[in-house]
N, C-alpha and C positions, 0 to 999 in steps of 0.2 A: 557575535557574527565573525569578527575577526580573529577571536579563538577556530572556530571551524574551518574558518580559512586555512588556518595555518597547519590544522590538524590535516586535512586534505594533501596541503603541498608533502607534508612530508608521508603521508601515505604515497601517493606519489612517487616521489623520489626513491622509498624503499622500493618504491614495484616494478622501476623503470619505466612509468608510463608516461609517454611523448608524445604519440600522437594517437588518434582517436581511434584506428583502428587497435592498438594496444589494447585501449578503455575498454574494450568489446573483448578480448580473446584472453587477457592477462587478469580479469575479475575472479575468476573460476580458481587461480593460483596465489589466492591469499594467504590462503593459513589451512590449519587444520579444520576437518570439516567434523559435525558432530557424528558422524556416521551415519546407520542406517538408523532408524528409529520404526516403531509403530505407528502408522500415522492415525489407524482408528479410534484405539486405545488412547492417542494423543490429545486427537480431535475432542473428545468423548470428556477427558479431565478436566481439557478448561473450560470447555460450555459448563460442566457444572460446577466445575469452581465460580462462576461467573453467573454463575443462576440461569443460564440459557438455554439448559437441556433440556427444555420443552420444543425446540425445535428440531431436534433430533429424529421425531415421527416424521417429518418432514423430508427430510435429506438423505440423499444416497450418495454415499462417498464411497469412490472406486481409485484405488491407486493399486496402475499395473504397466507393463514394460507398452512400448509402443502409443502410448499417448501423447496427446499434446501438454506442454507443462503444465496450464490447470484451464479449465472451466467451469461455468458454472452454466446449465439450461433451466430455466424456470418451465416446467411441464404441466402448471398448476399447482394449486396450494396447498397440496401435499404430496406436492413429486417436484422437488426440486435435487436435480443431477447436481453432482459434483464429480469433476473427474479430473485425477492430478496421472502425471505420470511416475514411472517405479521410483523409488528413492527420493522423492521431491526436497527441496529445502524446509528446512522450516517456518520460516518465514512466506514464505509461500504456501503452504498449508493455510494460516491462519487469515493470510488475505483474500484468500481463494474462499476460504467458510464464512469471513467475513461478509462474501457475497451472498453465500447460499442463508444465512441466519437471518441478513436482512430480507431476502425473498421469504423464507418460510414463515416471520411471523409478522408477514403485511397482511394485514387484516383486507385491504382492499381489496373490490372485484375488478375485472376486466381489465380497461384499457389503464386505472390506476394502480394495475399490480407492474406497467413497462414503468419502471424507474429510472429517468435523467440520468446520463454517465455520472453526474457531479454528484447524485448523491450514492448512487451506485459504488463509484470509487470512496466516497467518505467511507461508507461500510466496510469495504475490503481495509481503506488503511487504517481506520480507527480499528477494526478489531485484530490487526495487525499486532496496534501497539499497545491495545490491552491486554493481548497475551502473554508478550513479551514483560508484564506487568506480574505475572502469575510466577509460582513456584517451580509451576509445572512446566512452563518452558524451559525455566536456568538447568531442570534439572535433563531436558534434551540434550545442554550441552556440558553438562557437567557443572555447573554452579556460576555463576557472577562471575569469576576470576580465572575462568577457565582460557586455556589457548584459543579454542574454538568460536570461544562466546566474544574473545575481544578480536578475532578476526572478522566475525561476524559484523560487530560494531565498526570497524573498518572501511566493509563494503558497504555495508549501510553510510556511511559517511561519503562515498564516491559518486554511491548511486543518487545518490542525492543530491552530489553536485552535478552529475549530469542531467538531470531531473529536471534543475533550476534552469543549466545553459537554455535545455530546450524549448521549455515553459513560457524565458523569456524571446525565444526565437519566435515560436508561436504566434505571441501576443504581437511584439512589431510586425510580423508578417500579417496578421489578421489587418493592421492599421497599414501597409503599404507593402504591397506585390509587386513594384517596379523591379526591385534589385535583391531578390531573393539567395544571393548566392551572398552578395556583402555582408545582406545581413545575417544570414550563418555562419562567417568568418569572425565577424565582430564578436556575435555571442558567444561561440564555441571558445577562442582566442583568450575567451574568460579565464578557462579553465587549468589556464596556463600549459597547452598542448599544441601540437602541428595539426593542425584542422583537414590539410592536404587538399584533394582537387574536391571546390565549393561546390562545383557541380552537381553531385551527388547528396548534394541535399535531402532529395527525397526518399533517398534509401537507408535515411535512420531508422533502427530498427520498430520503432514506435509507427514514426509517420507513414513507413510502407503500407504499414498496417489498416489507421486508421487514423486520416491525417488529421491534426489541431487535434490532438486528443489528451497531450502529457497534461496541460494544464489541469484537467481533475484530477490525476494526481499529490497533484501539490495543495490544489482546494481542499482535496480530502484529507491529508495529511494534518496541513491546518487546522480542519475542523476535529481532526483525530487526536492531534496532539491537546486540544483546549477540552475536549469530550475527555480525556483519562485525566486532565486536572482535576476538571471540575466534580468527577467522581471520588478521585482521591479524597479532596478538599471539604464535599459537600455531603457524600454520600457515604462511603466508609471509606478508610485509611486505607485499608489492606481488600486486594480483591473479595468478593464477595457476591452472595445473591442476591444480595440488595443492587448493585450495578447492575445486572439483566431486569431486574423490574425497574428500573429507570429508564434504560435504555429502550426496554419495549413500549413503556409508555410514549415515553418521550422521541423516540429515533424509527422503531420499526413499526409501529403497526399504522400507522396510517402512510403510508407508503410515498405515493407522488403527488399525495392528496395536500400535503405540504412543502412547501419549495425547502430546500438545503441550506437558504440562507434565514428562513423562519425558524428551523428544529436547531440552525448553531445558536441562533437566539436567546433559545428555552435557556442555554448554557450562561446567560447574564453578562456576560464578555464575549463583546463582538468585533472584529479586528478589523478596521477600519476598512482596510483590501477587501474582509468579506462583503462589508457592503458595498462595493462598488461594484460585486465581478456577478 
C-alpha cells in the first residue's frame, strides 16, 4: 500500500498536480498515447482469446465522432448497444464491453436481466483487467515496456487514487450529512492536493452525475482484481477459453439472480470488506 502511495506522489510531482482541478485537466497530458487503434477488430481478439465470442451475436458496437465516451443500453438479449465515442481509450473499450458481455450472456428474463450497479461495475472492471491480461492489448500499445503502456499505468495509478478519496467521501457521507463540505476536505486532503472551495462538492465529476455511485467502482475492481487471480491460479496460467466458460458459468448467466457478493464467493477468497458492503 505504501509502495502505491509513493508511486502516486511522485506521479504527482512530475505532472505538477496540486489541486484537484489539475487532477481533472492535466490527466489527458501524461505520456504518450497508444494512438488510434481498431476498436472492432480489438473488441473481436480478446473476447475470443477469452473464450467469450459467443457474445458477440449479441452486441453492437459503434465507435463514431460525436458520442458520449461509452455506453452501454441493454434493448434485450440480443440487442445489447454499445456505443463509445471516436478514438476511445483503451481502457475504456474494455470496461465499456465489459458491460455489454455481461448483459448479453445473462441468461435471465425480465426484471432479472436490470443488474445492481455493483455488479454491473464488477463486469466493466473485471473485464477491464482481464484484458489488459491478454496479448492482445500490450500489443494496442506496443508491448509491456512501451512509453505509452507505462503512461497508461501511471494514470491508472491516479485514477485510482481518486477513486479511493471519493469512495471514502461517500461512505462517511452515507453515515453523516451534517458537515458535508469537512468531510470532502478531509478525504480529498488525502491525496496530498489543494482541495479549494468545499463547497462544490457536489460537482465532482461522478457525483453530478449520479450521486453515491464511485463506490461500485472500487467494489468492482476488488472483485475484478481476485476474479483474474483466481483464473490465473485455478483455471489456466495464460489467458484462455477456459476463463469465458468460467466466467459464464460462474459470473454472467444468471445475472441478478445472484447477489455480487455470492458470485465473489464462487472465487474461494472473500475480502473481508466484501462481506460487510
Amino acid at each position: 500500500m505504501e509502495e502505491q502511495a509513493e508511486e502516486r506522489r511522485q506521479a504527482q510531482k512530475s505532472l505538477g498536480l496540486r489541486s484537484l482541478p489539475d487532477w481533472y485537466s492535466l490527466l489527458g497530458e501524461i505520456g504518450p498515447t497508444p494512438g488510434q487503434f481498431e476498436v472492432v477488430p480489438a473488441a473481436h481478439a480478446v473476447l475470443e482469446r477469452t473464450g467469450l465470442d459467443s457474445a458477440l451475436g449479441g452486441v453492437h458496437l459503434e465507435a463514431e465522432p460525436g458520442r458520449a465516451a461509452g455506453f452501454v443500453l441493454d434493448c434485450g438479449p440480443h440487442d445489447i448497444r454499445l456505443s463509445l465515442r471516436e478514438s476511445p481509450a483503451p481502457a475504456l473499450v474494455f470496461h465499456e464491453l465489459g458491460h455489454a458481455v455481461g448483459r448479453a450472456l445473462n441468461r435471465d428474463a425480465d426484471i432479472l436481466r436490470l443488474l445492481p450497479t455493483s455488479t454491473d461495475e464488477a463486469f466493466g472492471e473485471g473485464f477491464e483487467l482481464i484484458a489488459e491480461a491478454t496479448p492482445e492489448f500490450e500489443a494496442i500499445y506496443g508491448g509491456a515496456s512501451g512509453a505509452a503502456r507505462r503512461a497508461h499505468r501511471v494514470e491508472g495509478v491516479l485514477e485510482n487514487a481518486r477513486l479511493v478519496a471519493s469512495f471514502n467521501f461517500e461512505m462517511k457521507l452515507w453515515e453523516d450529512q451534517s458537515a458535508p463540505e469537512d468531510l470532502y476536505r478531509n478525504c480529498y486532503s488525502e491525496m496530498d492536493i489543494d482541495v479549494g472551495d468545499e463547497t462544490l462538492w457536489p460537482l465532482d465529476s461522478f457525483r453530478s452525475l449520479d450521486p453515491v455511485y464511485v463506490h461500485n467502482y472500487i467494489l468492482g475492481r476488488l472483485v475484478g482484481a481476485a476474479t483474474l487471480t483466481f483464473l490465473q491460479d485455478h483455471v489456466s496460467r495464460e489467458p484462455s477459453p477456459l476463463w469465458g466458460q468460467w466466467l459464464t458459468h460462474n459470473f454472467y448467466a444468471d445475472g441478478a439472480k445472484t447477489p455480487l457478493v455470492d458470485k465473489a464467493a464462487r472465487l474461494g477468497a472473500l475480502d473481508p470488506f466484501l462481506r460487510e458492503a
